[in-house]
C-alpha positions as CSV (number, residue, x, y, z in Angstrom):
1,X,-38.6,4.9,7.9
2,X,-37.3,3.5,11.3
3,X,-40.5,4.2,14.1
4,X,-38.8,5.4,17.3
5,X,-35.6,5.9,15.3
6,X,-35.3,8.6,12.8
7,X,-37.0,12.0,13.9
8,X,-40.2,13.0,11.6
9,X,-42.4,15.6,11.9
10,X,-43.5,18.3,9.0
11,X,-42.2,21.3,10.2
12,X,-38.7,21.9,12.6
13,X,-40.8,22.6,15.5
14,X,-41.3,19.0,15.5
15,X,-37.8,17.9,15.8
16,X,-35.9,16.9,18.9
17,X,-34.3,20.2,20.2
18,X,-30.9,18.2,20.2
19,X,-31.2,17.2,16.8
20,X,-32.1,20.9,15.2
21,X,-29.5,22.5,17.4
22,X,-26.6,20.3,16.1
23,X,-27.6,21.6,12.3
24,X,-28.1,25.4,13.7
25,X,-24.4,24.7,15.5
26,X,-23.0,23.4,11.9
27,X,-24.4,26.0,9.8
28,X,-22.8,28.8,11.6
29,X,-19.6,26.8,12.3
30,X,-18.7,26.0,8.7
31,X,-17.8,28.9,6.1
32,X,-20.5,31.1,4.6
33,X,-21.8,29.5,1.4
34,X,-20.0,26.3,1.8
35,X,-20.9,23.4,-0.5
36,X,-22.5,20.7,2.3
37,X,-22.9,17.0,1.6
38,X,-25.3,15.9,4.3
39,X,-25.0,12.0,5.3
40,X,-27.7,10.4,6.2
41,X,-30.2,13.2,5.7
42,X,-33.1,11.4,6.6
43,X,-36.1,13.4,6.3
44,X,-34.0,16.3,5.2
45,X,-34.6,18.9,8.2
46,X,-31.0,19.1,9.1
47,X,-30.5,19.8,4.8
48,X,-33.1,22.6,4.8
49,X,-31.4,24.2,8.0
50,X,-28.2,24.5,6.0
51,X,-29.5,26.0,3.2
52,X,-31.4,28.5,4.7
53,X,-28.4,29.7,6.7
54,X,-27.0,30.1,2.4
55,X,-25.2,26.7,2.0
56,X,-25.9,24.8,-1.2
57,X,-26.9,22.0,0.6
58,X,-27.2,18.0,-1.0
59,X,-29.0,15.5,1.9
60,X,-27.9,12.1,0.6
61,X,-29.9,9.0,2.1
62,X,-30.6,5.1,1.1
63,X,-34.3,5.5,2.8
64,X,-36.3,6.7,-0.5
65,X,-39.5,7.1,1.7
66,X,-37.3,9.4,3.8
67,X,-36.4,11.3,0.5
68,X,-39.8,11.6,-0.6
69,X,-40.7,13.1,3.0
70,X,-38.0,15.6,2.6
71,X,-38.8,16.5,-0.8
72,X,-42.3,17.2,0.0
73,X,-41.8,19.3,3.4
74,X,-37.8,20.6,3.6
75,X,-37.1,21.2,-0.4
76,X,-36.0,24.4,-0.5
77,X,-33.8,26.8,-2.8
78,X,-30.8,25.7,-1.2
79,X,-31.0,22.0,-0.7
80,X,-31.6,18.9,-2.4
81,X,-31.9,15.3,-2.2
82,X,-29.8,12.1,-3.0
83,X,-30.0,8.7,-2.8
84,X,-27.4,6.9,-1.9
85,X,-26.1,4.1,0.5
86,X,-24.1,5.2,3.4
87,X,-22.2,1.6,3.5
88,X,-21.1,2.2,-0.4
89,X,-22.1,5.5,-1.9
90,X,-21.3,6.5,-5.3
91,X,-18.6,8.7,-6.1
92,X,-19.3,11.6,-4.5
93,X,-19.1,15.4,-6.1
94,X,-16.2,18.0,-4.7
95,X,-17.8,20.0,-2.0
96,X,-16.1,22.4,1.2
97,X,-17.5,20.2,3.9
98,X,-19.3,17.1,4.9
99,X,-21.6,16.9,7.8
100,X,-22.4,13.3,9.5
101,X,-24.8,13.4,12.2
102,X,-26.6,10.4,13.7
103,X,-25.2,8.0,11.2
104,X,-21.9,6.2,11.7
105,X,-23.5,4.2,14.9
106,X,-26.4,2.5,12.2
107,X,-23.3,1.7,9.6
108,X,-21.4,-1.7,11.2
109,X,-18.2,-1.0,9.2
110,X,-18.4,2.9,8.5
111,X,-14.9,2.8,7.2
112,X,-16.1,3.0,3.4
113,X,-18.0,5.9,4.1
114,X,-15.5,8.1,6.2
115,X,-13.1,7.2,3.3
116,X,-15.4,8.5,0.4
117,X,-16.1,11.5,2.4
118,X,-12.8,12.6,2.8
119,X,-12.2,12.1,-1.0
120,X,-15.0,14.6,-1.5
121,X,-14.4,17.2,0.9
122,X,-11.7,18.8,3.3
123,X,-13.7,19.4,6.4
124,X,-16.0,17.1,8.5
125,X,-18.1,17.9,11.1
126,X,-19.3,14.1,12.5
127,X,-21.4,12.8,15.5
128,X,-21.9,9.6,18.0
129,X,-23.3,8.7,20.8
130,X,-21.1,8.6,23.7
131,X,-20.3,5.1,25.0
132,X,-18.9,6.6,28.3
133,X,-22.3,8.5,29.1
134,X,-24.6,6.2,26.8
135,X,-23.6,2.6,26.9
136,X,-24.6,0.9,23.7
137,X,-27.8,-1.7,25.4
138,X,-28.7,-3.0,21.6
139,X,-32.1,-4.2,23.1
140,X,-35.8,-4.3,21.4
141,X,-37.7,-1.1,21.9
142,X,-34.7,1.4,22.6
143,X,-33.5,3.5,20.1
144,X,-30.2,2.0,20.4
145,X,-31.4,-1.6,18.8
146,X,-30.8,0.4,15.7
147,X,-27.0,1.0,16.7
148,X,-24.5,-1.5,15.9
149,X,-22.0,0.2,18.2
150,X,-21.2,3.4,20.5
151,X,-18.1,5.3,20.8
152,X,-15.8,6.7,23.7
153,X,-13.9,9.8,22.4
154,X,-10.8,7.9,22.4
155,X,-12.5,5.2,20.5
156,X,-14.2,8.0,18.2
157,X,-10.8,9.8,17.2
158,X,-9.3,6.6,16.6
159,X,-11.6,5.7,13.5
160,X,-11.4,8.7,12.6
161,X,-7.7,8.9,12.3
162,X,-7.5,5.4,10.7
163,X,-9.9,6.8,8.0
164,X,-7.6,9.9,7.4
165,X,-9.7,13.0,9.7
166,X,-8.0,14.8,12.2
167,X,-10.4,16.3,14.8
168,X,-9.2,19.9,15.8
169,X,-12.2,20.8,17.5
170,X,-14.3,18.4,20.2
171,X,-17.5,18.9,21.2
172,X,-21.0,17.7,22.9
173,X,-24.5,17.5,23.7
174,X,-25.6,17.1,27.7
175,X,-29.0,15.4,26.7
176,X,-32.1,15.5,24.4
177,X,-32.5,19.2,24.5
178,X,-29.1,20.6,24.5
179,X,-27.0,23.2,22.6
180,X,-24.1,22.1,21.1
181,X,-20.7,23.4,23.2
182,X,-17.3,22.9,23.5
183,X,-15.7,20.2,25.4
184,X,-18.7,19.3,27.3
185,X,-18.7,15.8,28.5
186,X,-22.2,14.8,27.2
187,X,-24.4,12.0,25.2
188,X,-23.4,12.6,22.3
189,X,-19.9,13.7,20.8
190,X,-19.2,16.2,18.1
191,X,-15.6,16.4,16.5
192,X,-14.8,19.3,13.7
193,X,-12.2,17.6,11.5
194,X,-9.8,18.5,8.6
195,X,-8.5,16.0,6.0
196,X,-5.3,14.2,6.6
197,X,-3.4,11.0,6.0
198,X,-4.6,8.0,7.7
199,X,-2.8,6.7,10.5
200,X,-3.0,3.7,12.4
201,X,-3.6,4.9,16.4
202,X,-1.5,2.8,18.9
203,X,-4.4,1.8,21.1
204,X,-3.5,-1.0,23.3
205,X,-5.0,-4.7,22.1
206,X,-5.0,-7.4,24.6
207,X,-5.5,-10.6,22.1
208,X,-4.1,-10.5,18.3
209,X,-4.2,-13.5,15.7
210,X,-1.9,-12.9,13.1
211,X,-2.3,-15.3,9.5
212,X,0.2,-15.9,7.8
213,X,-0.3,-18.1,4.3
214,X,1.3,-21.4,5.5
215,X,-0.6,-24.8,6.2
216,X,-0.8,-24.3,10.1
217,X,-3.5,-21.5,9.1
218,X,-5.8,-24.2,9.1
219,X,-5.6,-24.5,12.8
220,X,-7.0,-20.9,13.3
221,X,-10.3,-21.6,11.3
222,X,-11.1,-25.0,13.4
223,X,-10.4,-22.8,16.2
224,X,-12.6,-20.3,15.5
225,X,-15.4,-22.4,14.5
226,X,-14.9,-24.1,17.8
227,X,-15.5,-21.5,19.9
228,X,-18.4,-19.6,18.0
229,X,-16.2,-17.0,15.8
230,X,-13.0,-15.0,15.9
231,X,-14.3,-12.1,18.7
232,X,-14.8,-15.4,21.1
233,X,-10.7,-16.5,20.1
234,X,-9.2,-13.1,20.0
235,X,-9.7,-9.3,20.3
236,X,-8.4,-8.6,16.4
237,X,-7.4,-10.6,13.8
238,X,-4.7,-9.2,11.2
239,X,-3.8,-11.0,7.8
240,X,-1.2,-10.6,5.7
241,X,-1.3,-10.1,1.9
242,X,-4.2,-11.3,0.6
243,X,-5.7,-13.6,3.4
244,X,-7.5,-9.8,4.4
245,X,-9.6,-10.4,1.5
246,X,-10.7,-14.0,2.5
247,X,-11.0,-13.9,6.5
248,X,-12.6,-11.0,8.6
249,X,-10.0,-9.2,10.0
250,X,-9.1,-5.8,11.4
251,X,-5.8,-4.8,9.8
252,X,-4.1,-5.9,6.4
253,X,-0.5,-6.0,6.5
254,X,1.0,-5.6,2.6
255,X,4.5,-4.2,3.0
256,X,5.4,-4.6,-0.6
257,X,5.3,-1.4,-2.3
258,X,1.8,-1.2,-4.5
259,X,3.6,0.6,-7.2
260,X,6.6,-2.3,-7.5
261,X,3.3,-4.5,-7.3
262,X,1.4,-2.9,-9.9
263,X,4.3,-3.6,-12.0
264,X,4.7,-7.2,-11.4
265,X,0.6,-6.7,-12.3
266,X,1.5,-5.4,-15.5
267,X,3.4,-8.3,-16.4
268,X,0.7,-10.6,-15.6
269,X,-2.5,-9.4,-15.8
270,X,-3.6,-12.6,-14.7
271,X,-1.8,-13.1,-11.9
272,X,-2.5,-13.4,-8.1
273,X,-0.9,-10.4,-7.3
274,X,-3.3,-8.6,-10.0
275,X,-6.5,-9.7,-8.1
276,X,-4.7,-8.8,-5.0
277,X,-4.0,-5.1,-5.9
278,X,-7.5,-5.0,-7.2
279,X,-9.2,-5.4,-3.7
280,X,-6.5,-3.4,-1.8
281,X,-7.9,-0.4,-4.3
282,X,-11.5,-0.7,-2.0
283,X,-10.4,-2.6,1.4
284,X,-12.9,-1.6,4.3
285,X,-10.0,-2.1,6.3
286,X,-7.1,-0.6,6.9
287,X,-4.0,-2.0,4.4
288,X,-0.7,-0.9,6.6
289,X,2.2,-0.7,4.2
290,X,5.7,0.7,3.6
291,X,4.4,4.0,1.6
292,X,1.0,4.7,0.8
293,X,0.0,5.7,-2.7
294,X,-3.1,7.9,-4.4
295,X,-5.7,5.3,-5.7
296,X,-5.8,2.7,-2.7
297,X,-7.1,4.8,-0.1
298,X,-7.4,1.9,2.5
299,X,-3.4,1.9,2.9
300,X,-2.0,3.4,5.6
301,X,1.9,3.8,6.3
302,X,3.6,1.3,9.0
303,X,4.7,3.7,11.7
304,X,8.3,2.7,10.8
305,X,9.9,5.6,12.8
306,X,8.2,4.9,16.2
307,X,9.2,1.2,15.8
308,X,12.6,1.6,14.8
309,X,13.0,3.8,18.0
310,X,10.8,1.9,20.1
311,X,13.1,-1.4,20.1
312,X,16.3,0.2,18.6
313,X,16.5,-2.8,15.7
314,X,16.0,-2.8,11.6
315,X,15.5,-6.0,11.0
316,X,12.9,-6.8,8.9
317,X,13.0,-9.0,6.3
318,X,9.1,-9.8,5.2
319,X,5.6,-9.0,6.0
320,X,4.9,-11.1,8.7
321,X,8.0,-9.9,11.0
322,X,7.0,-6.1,11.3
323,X,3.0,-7.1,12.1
324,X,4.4,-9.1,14.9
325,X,6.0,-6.2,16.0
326,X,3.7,-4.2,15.6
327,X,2.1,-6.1,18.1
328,X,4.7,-6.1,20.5
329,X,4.8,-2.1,19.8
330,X,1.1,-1.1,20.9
331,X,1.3,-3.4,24.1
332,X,-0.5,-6.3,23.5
333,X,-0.7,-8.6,26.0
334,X,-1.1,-12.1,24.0
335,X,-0.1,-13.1,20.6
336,X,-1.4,-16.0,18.4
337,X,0.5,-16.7,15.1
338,X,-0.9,-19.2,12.4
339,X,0.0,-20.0,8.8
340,X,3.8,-18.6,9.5
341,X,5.6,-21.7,9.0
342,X,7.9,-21.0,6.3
343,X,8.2,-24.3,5.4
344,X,9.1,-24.3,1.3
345,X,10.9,-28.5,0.6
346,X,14.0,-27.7,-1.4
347,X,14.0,-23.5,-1.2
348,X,16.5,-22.6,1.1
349,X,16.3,-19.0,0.3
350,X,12.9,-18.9,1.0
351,X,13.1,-19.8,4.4
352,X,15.0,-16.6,5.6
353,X,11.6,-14.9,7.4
354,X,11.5,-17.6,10.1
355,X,14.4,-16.4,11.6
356,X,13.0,-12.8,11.5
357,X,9.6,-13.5,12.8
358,X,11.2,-15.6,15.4
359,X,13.7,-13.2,16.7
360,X,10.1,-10.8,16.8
361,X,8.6,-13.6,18.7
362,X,11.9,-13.7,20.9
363,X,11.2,-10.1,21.4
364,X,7.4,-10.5,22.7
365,X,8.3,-13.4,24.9
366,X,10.8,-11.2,26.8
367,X,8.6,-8.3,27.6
368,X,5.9,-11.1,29.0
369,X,3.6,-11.6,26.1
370,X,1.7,-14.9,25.9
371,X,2.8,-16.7,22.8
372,X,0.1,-19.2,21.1
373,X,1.6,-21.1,18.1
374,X,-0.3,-24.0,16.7
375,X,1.3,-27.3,16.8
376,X,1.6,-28.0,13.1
377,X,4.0,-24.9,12.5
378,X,7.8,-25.4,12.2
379,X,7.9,-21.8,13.7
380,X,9.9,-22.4,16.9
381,X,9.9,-25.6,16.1
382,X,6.0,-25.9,17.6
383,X,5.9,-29.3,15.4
384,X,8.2,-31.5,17.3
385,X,7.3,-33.1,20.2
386,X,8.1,-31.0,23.5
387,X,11.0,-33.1,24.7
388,X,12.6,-33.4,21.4
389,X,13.5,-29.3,21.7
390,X,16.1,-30.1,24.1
391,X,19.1,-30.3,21.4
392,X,21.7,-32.8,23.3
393,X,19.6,-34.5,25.8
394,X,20.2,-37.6,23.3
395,X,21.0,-40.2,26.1
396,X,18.2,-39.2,28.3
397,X,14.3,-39.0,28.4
398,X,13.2,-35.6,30.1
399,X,9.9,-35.5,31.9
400,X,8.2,-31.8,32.2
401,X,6.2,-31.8,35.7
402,X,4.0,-28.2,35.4
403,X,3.8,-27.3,39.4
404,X,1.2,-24.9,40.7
405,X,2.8,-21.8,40.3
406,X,3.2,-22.4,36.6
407,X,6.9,-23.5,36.9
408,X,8.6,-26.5,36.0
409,X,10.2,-29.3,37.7
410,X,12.3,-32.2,35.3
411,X,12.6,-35.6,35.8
412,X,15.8,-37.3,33.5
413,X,15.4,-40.6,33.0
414,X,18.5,-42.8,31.4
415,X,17.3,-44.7,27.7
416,X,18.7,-47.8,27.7
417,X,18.7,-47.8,23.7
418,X,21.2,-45.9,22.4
419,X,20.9,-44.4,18.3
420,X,22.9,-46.2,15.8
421,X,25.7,-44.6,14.3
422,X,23.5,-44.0,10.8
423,X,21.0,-42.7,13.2
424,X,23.1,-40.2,15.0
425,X,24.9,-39.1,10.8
426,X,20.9,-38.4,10.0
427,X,20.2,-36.3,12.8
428,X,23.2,-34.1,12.5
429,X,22.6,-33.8,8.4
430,X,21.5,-30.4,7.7
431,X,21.9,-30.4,4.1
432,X,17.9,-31.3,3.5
433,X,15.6,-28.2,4.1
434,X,14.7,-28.0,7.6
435,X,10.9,-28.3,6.0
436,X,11.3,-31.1,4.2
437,X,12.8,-32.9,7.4
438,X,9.8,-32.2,9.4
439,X,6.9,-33.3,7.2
440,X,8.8,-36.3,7.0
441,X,8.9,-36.4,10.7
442,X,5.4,-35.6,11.2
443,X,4.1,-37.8,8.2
C-alpha cells in the first residue's frame, strides 16, 4: 500500500472526510440496490459504504495487501473484493453502475479501463483532481508524485467522451473535508455519466505529426530521437493504419471499413491486414474510422458531417487525406507530414492520394497553418531542390534571399549553358511514374 497515498485506517472514522463523503454522495445518487463495480477499491471503505446503503457492491483492486486489509475490516454482507488491474482488468461482469474515484490520475493511459467499464455497466460516476484548482507538481513527498496527470473539466469530459461516457451531471469537492455538490468549482471533479458512443472532441492541437507508411517516415524517427522524444517534436502524433500499433501516438486513423477488412482477413488469415484487425480489436487509442462496429471498441466514427460542412468539399480519396483535414478542422496551428510520399515505380493508379492529400495541404496553407514536410517526400515535390519548383525558369538560375520579415526577395541570374535538345524531350516525358523519376533524381 502507497504511504501518504491511499487512505487506511480500520474503521470510517479514520478516513479523510472528503474521501467518505464522495461514497455517502454515490450511494444515494445511484438507484436503490444497484449492482456497483468499485474501481480501485483500495482498502475497501468506499465498497462497504455502498453496501450498507443495500448495493451489492464488488471493490476490484491490483493491491492484494489492500484487499486483504478490506477483507479483514470492511467485508460485509453486501460487498466483496476483486483483484484485478485497473490498466487491463479482466472481463468484467454486467452490473447498473460503475464508480471510479481516486483512480484514473494513478493509470498513465486510463483509456482501457474507461472502455471495459462502459462494456460492463450503463452509468458511471468518476473522479480527478482538478488541474485548474490543483496543478499536477509530480514531486517526491506530495501525494501527487503518485499521479501521472491532472485534469481540467474540459480536459476531463474530453476523455471521457473519446472513451464513450457522456457526463450529464458535474460536480465537486472545495477541499479535504468537503461534501460533494453540484457545480462547485473545487479540487476535485465529479461527473455522473451515461453510456454512449465514443466521439472524438474537437479540442484545439497546436502541433500534429501525421505518419503515413512511405520511406520519408524515417525522417520522423531521427527527428524524434534528436530532440529527446515525440512530446519535445510535436503536441500529438497520429498514424495511419497500422503504424498506431508500432509508434506511440494519440489517434489511429483506419478509414477502411473493419467489416470489408475482416473479409479481406478471411481470405488470408495470414495476412497483414489479419494482424492489423487483430490489435485494432484492443487499441488504447482511439481508431477513427468511417463506421464503427461492435467488437473493436477503440473505433470511433470520423466526424464526416462537421467536415463536410466545415469546408464545403468531398473529396477524399484515402486515409491520409481526411486525417489531414482533420487537422485543419480542430484548428491546429502547425502540421508535420511524414511517410506520405506516394511514391509506387510503375503504379500509376496508385499514386492518386497525392493529389488528395495535397489539395488538403493546399487547404491548411491557406488558412495560415505551418507546413513541415521532410525533404525526402515527393509530397509537394519537397524532394527536389528549392529552385528546381519553379517550372519554366529553364534559362535562368533563381536565388531566394529570406529578408527579415520572413519575405522573399529573388535574384535571376542568366545560365550561359543551355539543355540539349534530348535533355529538354527527357524533362518534358511524363510517361515514367513521377516516382520512379525522382529516385532516379535523387539517387
Amino acid at each position: 500500500m502507497k504511504e501518504g497515498e491511499r487512505q487506511v485506517a480500520p474503521t470510517i472514522d479514520g478516513i479523510r472526510a472528503d474521501h467518505v463523503n464522495r461514497y455517502r454522495w454515490a450511494a444515494k445518487a445511484l438507484p436503490a440496490g444497484s449492482r456497483v463495480l468499485d474501481f480501485a477499491c483500495g482498502i475497501g471503505y468506499g465498497t462497504r459504504i455502498l453496501g450498507d446503503a443495500g448495493h451489492k457492491a464488488r471493490g476490484y483492486d491490483k493491491d492484494n495487501e489492500a484487499l486483504a486489509y478490506a477483507e479483514r475490516y470492511y467485508s460485509g454482507a453486501g460487498s466483496i473484493f476483486v483483484t484485478a488491474d485497473g490498466t487491463h482488468p479482466d472481463p468484467l461482469p454486467e452490473a447498473d453502475a460503475a464508480v471510479c474515484f481516486e483512480t484514473i490520475e494513478h493509470i498513465e493511459d486510463p483509456r482501457q479501463l474507461l472502455k471495459a467499464l462502459r462494456e460492463s455497466a450503463p452509468i458511471l460516476l468518476a473522479s480527478v483532481p482538478n488541474e485548474d484548482i490543483m496543478p499536477w507538481a509530480p514531486a517526491p513527498g506530495i501525494t501527487t508524485a503518485f499521479h501521472f496527470r491532472h485534469y481540467t473539466r474540459a480536459e476531463f469530459d474530453a476523455l471521457l467522451l473519446e472513451c464513450g461516457w457522456r457526463a450529464t451531471q458535474w460536480h465537486g469537492q472545495a477541499g479535504p473535508e468537503s461534501e460533494v455538490e453540484p457545480e462547485i468549482s473545487g479540487r476535485t471533479l465529479i461527473a455522473v455519466c451515461e453510456r454512449c458512443d465514443p466521439v472524438i472532441v474537437d479540442l484545439p492541437r497546436k502541433h500534429i505529426a501525421i505518419l503515413g507508411l512511405g520511406p520519408s517516415l524515417d525522417q520522423y524517427l531521427e527527428i524524434t530521437k534528436r530532440v529527446g522524444g515525440r512530446h519535445q517534436f510535436c503536441d500529438e502524433t497520429w498514424c495511419i493504419n497500422a503504424l498506431g500499433d508500432v509508434f506511440a501516438c494519440d489517434l489511429v486513423f483506419h478509414m477502411d471499413d473493419v467489416r470489408i477488412q475482416e473479409i479481406r482477413a478471411e481470405a488470408k488469415p495470414d495476412s497483414n491486414i489479419a494482424a492489423m484487425l487483430k490489435w485494432i480489436r484492443t487499441s488504447p487509442v482511439p481508431v477513427v474510422t468511417s463506421r464503427r462496429h461492435p467488437g473493436y471498441p477503440a473505433t470511433v466514427d470520423f466526424p464526416l458531417e462537421d467536415v463536410l460542412n466545415h469546408f464545403g468539399h468531398e473529396y477524399f480519396n484515402n486515409t491520409a487525406a481526411y486525417a489531414v483535414a482533420f487537422a485543419i478542422h480542430i484548428e491546429a496551428k502547425e502540421i508535420s507530414v511524414f511517410g506520405m510520399d506516394y511514391t509506387y515505380p510503375n503504379v500509376h493508379d496508385a499514386e492518386k492520394g497525392r493529389a488528395c492529400v495535397e489539395y488538403w495541404l493546399g487547404q491548411a496553407h491557406a488558412r495560415g497553418i505551418k507546413l513541415n514536410l521532410p525533404k525526402t517526400t515527393s509530397m509537394m515535390d519537397a524532394c527536389y531542390e528549392r529552385e528546381s519548383r519553379l517550372y519554366g525558369y529553364d534559362t535562368v538560375d533563381v536565388k531566394f534571399d529570406v529578408q527579415p520579415d520572413g519575405g522573399l526577395k529573388l535574384q535571376f541570374t542568366p545560365r550561359e549553358t543551355l539543355p540539349t535538345a534530348a535533355e529538354i524531350e527527357r524533362n518534358y516525358d511524363h510517361s515514367a511514374p513521377i516516382a520512379k523519376q525522382h529516385l532516379t533524381t535523387k539517387g
